[in-house]
Backbone as CSV, one residue per row, in Angstrom:
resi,resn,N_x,N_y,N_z,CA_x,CA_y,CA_z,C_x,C_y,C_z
1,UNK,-83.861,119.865,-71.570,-84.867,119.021,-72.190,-84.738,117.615,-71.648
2,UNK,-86.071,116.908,-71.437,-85.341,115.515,-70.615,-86.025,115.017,-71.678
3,UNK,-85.235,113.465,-71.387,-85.816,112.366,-72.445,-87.287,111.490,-71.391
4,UNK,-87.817,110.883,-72.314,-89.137,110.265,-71.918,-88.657,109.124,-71.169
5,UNK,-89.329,108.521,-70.141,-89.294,107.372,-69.381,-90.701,106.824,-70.024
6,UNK,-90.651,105.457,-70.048,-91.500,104.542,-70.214,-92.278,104.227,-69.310
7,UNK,-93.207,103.410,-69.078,-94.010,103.026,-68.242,-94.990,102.009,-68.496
8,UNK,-95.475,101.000,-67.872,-96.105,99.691,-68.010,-97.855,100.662,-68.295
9,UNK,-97.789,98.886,-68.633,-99.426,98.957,-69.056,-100.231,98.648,-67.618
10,UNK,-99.952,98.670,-66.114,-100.483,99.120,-65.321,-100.717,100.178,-64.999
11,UNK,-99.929,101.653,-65.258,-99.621,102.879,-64.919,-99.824,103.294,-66.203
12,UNK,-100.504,104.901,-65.933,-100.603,105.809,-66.182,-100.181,107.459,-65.973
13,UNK,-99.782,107.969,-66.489,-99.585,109.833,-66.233,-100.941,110.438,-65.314
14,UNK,-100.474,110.495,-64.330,-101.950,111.046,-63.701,-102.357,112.217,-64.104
15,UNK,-103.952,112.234,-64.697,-104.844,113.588,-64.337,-103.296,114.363,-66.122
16,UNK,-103.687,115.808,-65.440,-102.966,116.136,-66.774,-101.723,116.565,-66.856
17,UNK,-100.528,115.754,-65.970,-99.610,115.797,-65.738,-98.528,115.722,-66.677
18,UNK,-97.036,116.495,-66.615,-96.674,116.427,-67.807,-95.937,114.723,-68.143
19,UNK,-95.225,114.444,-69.466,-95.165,113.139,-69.352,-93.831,112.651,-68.528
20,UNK,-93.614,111.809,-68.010,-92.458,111.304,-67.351,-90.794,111.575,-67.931
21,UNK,-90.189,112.152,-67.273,-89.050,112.408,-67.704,-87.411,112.616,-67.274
22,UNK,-86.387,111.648,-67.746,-85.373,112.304,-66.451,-84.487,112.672,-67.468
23,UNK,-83.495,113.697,-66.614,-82.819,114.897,-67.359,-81.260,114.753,-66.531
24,UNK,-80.501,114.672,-67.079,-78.786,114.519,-66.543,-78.290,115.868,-66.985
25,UNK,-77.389,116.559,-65.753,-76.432,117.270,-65.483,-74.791,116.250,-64.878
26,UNK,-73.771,116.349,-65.753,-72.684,115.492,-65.394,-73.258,114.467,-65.126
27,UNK,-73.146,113.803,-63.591,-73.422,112.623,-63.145,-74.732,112.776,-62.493
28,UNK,-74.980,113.300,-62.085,-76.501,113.432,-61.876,-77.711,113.326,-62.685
29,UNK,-78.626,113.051,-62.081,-79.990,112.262,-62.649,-81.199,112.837,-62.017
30,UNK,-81.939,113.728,-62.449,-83.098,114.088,-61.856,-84.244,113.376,-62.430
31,UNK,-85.716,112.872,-62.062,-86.668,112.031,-62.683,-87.877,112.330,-62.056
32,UNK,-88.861,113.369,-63.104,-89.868,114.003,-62.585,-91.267,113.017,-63.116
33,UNK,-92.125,112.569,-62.345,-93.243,112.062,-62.892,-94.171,112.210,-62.049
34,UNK,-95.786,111.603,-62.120,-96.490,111.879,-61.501,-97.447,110.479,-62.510
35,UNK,-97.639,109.685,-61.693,-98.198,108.222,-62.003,-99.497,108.051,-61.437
36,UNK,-100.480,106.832,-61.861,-101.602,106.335,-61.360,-101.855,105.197,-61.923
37,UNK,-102.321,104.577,-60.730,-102.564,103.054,-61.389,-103.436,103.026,-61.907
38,UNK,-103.982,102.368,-62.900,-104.781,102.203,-64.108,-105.993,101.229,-63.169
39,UNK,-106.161,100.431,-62.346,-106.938,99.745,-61.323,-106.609,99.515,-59.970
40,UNK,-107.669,99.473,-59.041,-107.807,99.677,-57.540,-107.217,98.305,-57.222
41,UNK,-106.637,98.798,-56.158,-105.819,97.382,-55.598,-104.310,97.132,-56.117
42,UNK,-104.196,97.260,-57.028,-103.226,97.089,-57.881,-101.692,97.061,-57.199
43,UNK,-101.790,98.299,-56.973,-100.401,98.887,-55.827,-100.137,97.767,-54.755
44,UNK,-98.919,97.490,-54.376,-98.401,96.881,-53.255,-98.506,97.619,-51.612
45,UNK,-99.167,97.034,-50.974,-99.209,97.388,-49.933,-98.159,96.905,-49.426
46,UNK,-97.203,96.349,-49.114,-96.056,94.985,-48.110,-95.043,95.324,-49.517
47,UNK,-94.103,95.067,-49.093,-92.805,94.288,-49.819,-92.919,93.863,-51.184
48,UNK,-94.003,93.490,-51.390,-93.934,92.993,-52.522,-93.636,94.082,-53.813
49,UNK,-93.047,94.437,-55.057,-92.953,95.361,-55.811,-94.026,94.966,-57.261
50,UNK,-94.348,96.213,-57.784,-95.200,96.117,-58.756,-94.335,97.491,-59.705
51,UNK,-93.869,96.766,-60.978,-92.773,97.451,-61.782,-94.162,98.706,-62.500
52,UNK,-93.081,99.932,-62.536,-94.117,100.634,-62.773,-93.540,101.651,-64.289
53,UNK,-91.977,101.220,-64.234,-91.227,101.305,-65.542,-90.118,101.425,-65.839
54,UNK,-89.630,102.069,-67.044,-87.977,101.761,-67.217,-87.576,103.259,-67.729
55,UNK,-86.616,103.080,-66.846,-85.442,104.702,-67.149,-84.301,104.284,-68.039
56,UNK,-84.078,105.032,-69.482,-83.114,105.192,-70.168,-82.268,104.408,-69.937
57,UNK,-81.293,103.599,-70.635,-80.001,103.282,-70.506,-79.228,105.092,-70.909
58,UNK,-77.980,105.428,-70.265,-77.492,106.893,-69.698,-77.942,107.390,-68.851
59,UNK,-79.124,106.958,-67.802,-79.750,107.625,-67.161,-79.899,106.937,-65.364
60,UNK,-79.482,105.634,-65.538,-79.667,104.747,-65.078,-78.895,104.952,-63.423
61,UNK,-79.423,104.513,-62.611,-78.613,104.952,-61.341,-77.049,103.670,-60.687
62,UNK,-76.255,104.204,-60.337,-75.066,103.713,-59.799,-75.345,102.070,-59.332
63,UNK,-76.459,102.426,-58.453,-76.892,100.922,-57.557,-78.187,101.288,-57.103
64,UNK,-78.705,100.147,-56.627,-80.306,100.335,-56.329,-80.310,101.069,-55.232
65,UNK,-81.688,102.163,-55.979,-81.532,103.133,-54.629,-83.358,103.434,-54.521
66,UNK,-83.904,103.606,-53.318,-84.528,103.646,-52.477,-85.190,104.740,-52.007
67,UNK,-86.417,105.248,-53.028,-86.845,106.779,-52.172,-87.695,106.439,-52.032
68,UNK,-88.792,107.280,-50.880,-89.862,107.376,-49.579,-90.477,108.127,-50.885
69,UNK,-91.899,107.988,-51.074,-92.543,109.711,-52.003,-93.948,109.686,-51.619
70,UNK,-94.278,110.843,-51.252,-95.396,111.614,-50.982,-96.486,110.597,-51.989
71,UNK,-97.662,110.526,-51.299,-98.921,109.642,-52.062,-99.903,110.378,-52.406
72,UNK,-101.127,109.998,-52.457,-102.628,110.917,-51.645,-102.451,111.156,-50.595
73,UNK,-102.887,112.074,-50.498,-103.424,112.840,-48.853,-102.355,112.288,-48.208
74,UNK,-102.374,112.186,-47.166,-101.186,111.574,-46.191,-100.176,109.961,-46.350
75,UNK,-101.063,109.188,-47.543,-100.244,108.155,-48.224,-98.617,108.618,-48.245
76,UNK,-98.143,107.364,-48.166,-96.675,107.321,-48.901,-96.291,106.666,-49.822
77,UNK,-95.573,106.261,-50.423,-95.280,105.145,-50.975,-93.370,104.908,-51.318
78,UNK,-93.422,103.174,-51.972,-91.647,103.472,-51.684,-91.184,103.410,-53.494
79,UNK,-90.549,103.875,-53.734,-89.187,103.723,-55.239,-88.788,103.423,-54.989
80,UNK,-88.446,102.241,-56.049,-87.305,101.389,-55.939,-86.859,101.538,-56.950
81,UNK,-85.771,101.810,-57.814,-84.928,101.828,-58.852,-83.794,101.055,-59.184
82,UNK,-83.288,99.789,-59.328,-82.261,99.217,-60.066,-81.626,99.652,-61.168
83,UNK,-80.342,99.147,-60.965,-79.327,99.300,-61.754,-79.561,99.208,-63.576
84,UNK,-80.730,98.386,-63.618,-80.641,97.987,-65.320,-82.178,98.964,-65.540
85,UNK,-82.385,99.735,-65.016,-83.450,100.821,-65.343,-84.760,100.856,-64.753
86,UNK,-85.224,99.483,-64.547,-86.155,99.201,-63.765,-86.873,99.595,-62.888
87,UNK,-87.921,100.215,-62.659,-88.583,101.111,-61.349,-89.810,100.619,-60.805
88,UNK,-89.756,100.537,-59.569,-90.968,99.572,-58.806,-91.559,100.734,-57.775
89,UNK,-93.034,100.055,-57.359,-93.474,100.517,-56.245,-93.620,99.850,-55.498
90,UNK,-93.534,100.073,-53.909,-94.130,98.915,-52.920,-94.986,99.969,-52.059
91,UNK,-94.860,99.268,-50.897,-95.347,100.139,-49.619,-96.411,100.873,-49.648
92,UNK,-97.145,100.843,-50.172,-98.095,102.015,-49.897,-99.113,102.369,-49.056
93,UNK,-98.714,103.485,-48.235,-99.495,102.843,-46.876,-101.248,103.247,-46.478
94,UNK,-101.725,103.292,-47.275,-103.017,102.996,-47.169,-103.750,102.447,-48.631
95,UNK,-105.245,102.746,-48.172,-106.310,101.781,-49.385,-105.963,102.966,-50.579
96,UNK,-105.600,102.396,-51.401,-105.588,102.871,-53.015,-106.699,102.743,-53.869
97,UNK,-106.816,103.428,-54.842,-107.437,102.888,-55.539,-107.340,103.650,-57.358
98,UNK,-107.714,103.348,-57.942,-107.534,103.544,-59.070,-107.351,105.443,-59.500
99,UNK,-106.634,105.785,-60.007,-106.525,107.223,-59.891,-105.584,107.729,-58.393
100,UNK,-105.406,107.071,-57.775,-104.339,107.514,-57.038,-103.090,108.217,-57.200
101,UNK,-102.493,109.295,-57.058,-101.902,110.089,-57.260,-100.261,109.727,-57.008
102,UNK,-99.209,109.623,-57.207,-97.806,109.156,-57.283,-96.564,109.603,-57.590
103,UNK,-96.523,111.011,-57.364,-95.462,111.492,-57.464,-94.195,111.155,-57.064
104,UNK,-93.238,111.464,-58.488,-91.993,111.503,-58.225,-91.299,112.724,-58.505
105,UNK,-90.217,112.563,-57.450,-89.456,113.752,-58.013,-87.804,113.117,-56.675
106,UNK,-86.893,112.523,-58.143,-85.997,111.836,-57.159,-84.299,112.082,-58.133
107,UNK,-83.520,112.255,-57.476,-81.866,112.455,-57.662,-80.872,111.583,-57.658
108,UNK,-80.158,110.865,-58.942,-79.465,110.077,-58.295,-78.347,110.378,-59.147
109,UNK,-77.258,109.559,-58.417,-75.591,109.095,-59.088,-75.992,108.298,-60.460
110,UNK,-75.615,108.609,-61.510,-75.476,108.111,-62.609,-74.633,106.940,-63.000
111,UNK,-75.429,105.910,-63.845,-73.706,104.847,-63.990,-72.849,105.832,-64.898
């Protein structure tokens, strides 16, 4: 059973996806979601991060860690996850727009 992850009032659960959730075995951390931005443009194209929510304190990863994830169609986009729960998007490499699709599905070392 996983516990719920939060998420800003930019983002949304895309389409009828189930709700955001990460689930610990020992030290491990699995964190399944599937996001959309609530308006076009929104998303970071460059470097810049746009927080998209917060993972559990117990759930929380070792040190900031860094996954690549599948977008729309051939999109990518980047995760960023910090230490105090925090989860961002950047990168995304093409035009977005509202309803854009955002899957996660990412593993980490536990504090």
């Amino acid at each position: 059973m996983g516990v719920a992850v939060t998420n800003t009032a930019d983002f949304e659960v895309y389409g009828g996806s189930p709700a955001p959730t990460v689930t610990r075995d020992g030290n491990w951390v699995q964190f399944s979601a599937t996001y959309s931005p609530k308006k076009a443009g929104i998303f970071p194209i460059a470097e810049n991060q746009l927080q998209i929510g917060v993972i559990p304190a117990g759930y929380r990863p070792q040190r900031k860690t860094e996954i690549v994830c599948q977008g729309s169609g051939t999109e990518r986009w980047l995760l960023v996850i910090y230490e105090n729960g925090n989860f961002y998007g950047s990168r995304y490499s093409g035009t977005q727009g509202a309803g854009a699709w955002l899957p996660v599905q990412a593993v980490w070392l536990a504090q």
